[in-house]
C-alpha positions in Angstrom: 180.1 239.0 49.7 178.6 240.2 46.4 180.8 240.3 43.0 180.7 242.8 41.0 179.0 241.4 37.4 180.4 241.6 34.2 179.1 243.9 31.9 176.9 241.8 29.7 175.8 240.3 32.8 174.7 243.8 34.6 173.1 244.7 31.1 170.8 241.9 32.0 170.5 242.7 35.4 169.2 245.7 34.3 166.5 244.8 31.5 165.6 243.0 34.6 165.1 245.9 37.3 163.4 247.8 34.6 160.7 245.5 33.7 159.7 244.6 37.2 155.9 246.1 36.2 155.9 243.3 33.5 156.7 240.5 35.6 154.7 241.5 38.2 151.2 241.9 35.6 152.5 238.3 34.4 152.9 236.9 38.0 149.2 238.3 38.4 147.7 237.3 35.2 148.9 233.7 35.8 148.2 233.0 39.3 144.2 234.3 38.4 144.0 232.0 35.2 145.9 229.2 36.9 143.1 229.3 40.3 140.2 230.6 37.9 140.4 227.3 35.8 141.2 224.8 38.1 138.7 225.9 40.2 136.2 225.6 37.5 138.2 222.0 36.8 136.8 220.7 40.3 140.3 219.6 40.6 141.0 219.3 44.5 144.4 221.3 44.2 146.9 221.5 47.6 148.3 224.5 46.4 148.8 227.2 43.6 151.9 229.4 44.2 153.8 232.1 42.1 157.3 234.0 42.7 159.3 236.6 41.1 163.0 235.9 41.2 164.5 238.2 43.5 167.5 240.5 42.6 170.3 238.5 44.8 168.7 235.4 43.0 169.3 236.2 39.5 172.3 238.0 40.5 173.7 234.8 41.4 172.2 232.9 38.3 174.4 235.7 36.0 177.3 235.1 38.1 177.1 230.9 37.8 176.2 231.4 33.6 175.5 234.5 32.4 177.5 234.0 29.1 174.5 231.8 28.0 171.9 234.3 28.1 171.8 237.4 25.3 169.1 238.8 27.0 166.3 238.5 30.1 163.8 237.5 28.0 166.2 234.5 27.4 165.8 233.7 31.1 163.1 231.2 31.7 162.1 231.3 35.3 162.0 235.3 36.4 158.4 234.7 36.8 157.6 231.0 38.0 154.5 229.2 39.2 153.9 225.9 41.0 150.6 223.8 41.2 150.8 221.5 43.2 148.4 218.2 43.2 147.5 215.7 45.8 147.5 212.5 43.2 149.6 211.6 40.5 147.0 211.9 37.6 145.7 215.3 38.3 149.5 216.2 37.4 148.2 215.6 33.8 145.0 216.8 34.1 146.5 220.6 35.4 148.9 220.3 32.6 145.8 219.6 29.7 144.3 222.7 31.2 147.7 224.9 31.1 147.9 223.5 27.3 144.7 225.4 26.4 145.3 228.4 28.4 148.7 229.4 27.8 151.1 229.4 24.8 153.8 226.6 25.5 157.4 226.4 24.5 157.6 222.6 23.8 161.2 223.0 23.0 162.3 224.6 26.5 159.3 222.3 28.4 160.7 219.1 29.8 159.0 216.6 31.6 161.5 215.1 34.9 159.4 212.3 35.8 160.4 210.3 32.3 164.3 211.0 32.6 164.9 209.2 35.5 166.1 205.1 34.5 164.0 202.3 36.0 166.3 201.3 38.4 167.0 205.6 40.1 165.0 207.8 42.2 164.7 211.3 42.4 163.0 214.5 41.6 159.5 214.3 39.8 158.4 217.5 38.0 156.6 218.7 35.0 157.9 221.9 34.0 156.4 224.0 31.2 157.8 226.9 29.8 154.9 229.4 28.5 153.7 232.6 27.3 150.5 234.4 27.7 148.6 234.8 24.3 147.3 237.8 23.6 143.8 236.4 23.3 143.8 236.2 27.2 145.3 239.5 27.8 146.1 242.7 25.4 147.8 245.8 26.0 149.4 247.6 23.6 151.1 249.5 27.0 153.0 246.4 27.8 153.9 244.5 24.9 156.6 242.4 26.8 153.8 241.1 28.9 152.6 238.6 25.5 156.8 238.2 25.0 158.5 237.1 28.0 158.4 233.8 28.8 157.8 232.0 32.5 157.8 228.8 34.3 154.8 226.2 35.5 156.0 223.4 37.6 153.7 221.0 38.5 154.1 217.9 40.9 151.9 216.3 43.5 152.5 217.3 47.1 154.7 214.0 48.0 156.7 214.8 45.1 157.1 218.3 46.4 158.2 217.4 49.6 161.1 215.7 48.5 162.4 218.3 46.2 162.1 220.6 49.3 164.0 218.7 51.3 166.4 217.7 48.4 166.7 221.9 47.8 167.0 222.7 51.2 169.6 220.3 51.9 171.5 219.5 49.0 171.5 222.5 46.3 170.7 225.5 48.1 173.2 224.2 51.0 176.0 224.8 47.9 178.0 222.0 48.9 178.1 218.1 47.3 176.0 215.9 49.4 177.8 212.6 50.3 177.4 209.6 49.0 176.2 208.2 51.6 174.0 210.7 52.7 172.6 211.0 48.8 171.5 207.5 48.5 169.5 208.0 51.7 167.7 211.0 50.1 167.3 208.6 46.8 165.9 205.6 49.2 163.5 208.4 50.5 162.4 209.4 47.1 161.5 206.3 46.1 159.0 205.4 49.1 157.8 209.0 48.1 156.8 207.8 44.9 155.9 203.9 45.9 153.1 206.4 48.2 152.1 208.2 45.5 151.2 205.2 43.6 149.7 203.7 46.3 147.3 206.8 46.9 146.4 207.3 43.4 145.5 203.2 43.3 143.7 203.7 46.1 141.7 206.4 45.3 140.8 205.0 41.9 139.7 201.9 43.7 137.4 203.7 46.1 135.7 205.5 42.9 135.1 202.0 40.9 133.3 200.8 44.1 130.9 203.6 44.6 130.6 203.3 40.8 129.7 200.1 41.7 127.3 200.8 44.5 125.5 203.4 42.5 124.8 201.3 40.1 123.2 198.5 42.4 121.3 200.9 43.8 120.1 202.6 40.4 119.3 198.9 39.6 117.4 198.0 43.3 119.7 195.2 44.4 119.0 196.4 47.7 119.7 192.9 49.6 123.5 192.8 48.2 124.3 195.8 49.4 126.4 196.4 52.5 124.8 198.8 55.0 127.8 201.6 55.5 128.1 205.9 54.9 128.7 205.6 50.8 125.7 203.2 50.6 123.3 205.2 52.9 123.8 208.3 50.9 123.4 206.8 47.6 120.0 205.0 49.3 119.2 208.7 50.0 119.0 210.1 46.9 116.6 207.7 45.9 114.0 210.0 48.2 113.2 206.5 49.9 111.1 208.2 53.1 109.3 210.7 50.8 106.3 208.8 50.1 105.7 208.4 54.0 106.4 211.7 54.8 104.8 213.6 51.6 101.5 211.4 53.5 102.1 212.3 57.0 102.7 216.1 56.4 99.3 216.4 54.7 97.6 215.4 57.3 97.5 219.4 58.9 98.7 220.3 55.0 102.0 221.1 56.9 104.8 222.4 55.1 108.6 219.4 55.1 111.6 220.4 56.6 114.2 218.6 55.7 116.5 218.0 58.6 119.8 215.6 58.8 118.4 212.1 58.3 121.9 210.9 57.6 122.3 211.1 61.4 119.6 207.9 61.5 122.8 205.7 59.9 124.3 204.5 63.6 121.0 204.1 64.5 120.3 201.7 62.2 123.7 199.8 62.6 123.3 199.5 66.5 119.3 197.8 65.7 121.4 194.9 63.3 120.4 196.4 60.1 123.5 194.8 57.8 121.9 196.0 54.2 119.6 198.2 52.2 117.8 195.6 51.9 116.9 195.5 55.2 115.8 199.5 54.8 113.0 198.7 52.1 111.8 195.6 54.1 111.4 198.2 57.4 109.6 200.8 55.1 107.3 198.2 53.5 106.8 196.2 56.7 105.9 199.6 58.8 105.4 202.5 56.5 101.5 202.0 57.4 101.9 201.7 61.3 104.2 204.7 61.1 101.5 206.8 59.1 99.2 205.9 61.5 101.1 206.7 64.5 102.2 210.0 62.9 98.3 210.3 62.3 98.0 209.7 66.3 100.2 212.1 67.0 99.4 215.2 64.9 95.6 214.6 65.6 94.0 218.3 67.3 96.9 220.0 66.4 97.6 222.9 64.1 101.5 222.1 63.4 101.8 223.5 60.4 105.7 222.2 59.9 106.8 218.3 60.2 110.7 217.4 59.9 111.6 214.7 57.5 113.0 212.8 60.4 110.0 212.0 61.9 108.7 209.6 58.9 112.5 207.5 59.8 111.4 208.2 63.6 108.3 206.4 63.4 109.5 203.7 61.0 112.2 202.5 63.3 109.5 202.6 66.6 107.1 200.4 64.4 109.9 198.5 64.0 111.5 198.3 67.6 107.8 197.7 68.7 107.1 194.6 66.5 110.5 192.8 67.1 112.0 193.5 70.2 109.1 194.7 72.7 108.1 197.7 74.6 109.1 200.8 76.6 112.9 199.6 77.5 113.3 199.5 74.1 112.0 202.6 73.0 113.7 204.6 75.4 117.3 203.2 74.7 116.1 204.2 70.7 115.1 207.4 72.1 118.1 208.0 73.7 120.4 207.1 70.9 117.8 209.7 68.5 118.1 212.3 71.4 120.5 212.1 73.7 120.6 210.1 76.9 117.8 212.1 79.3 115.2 211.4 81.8 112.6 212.5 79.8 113.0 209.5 77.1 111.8 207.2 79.5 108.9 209.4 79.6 108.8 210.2 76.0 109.1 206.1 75.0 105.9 205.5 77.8 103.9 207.6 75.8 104.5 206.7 72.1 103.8 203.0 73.6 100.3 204.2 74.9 99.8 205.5 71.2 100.8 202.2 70.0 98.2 200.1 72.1 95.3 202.3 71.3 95.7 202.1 67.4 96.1 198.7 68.3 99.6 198.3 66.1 101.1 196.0 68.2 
């Protein structure tokens, strides 16, 4: 059952109902800037949100403490917006590019995740209380847009999963939670933000070492390298295979189409290859066999168009060819590059004729 509000209190109510158009341009204006910048950030975000504080809402809010309000625009949160993060440190990063975008009421703004003492647990937020400057939007129509102040939380996703459950169940239920159901909640907040932690530690971790790996493969330390996805792709952008196939396509002056080599990475883990190092040795040990093969192969046609693949192709049947033996062993390469079929068997026979009469073997 709704109480009537006091005057002063339906005085506000009523600023409120009557700048609805202003908080709605501000909701808009805010949720563009906020997605326009972090997009341009390259921030992976897990969600940008904005509300208007519905009528029953601030209704309530008025009945609870109206006396401490003169007017809306002392009311903080009408319009509010949430960003919410996936790790701990992009929580800053969001809140450097709010700083520059919006005016901030540093007085009002308060930052949860310092108030809490070492030894609680509890709800992790970053709140800043704003404006919009006029130098990001102007209109001498509606003044109160540059005037009324609004709300930016901002908190990673665990963090906001525990103030939803903590809302949910505990404030918006309107009754005290018990003790002994409150320290449960507390326990869960703090594995909430052990996890956060632990993401954020990990993440950083996984960064140094590609760090790492890039810069043993800017530097060609190919040998002490771990053959594995992060490594393959850095090997790639080296263009290691272009030589080959840059020589192979001109033989008909064809034209390169570069297909996905990444593909050839199991491939190379199921024939023992443990590092980059062992790449480079198979491209210097068989980059001329594979030419000439490819030479074999495009000979008397006029295929104008030759797939980047088939430079890695030939390599590895060099390769297989050399070390390991014949047709068996071609087909079950074949297979793995095509797809298990009859026609491998066939397709292996053949490049193993072209093999003995270049005489590569």
């Amino acid at each position: 059952m709704e109480h009537n509000l006091d005057a002063h209190c339906q005085m506000i109510l009523d600023e409120y109902l009557d700048n609805l158009d202003t908080y709605q341009k501000i909701q808009e204006i805010v949720i563009d800037k906020l997605n326009e910048c972090i997009r341009q950030s390259n921030i992976t975000i897990n969600a940008v949100e904005a509300r208007i504080k519905t009528e029953k809402s601030l209704r309530g809010k008025l009945m609870l403490k109206g006396y401490k309000y003169n007017s809306i625009a002392d009311i903080t949160d009408i319009v509010g917006a949430r960003v919410i993060t996936f790790y701990t440190d992009e929580v800053d990063k969001v809140a450097a590019i709010i700083d520059k975008v919006f005016d901030i009421d540093w007085q009002n703004s308060i930052d949860k995740r310092t108030v809490l003492e070492l030894d609680q647990f509890g709800y992790m937020s970053l709140h800043y209380i704003c404006r919009i400057p006029q130098s990001l939007y102007d209109d001498p129509a509606m003044p109160k847009v540059n005037q009324y102040r609004f709300e930016i939380q901002m908190r990673t996703a665990l963090q906001h999963v525990w103030a939803t459950m903590y809302h949910d169940t505990g404030y918006k239920s309107g009754i005290e939670i018990p003790r002994e159901h409150l320290r449960n909640m507390n326990r869960i907040a703090g594995m909430l933000e052990l996890a956060d932690e632990q993401f954020s530690r990990i993440r950083k971790e996984i960064t140094d070492y590609r760090r790492k790996i890039q810069s043993l493969v800017a530097d060609g330390d190919f040998d002490s390298i771990p053959l594995n996805g992060d490594t393959f792709r850095s090997f790639l952008d080296l263009n290691p295979y272009q030589k080959l196939i840059d020589k192979i396509a001109n033989i008909n002056q064809a034209e390169v189409y570069e297909d996905n080599i990444f593909r050839f990475l199991d491939i190379f883990l199921k024939m023992g290859f443990k590092t980059l190092g062992d790449l480079v040795r198979m491209n210097r040990e068989c980059k001329d066999g594979a030419y000439q093969l490819a030479l074999h192969q495009l000979a008397g046609t006029d295929l104008d168009i030759v797939a980047l693949s088939i430079a890695i192709q030939n390599l590895c049947v060099i390769h297989i060819v050399k070390n390991y033996g014949g047709e068996k062993e071609l087909k079950h390469f074949y297979d793995c590059v095509h797809g298990p079929s009859d026609y491998n068997q066939q397709r292996a026979a053949r490049t193993f004729k072209q093999i003995q009469e270049i005489n590569l073997k």
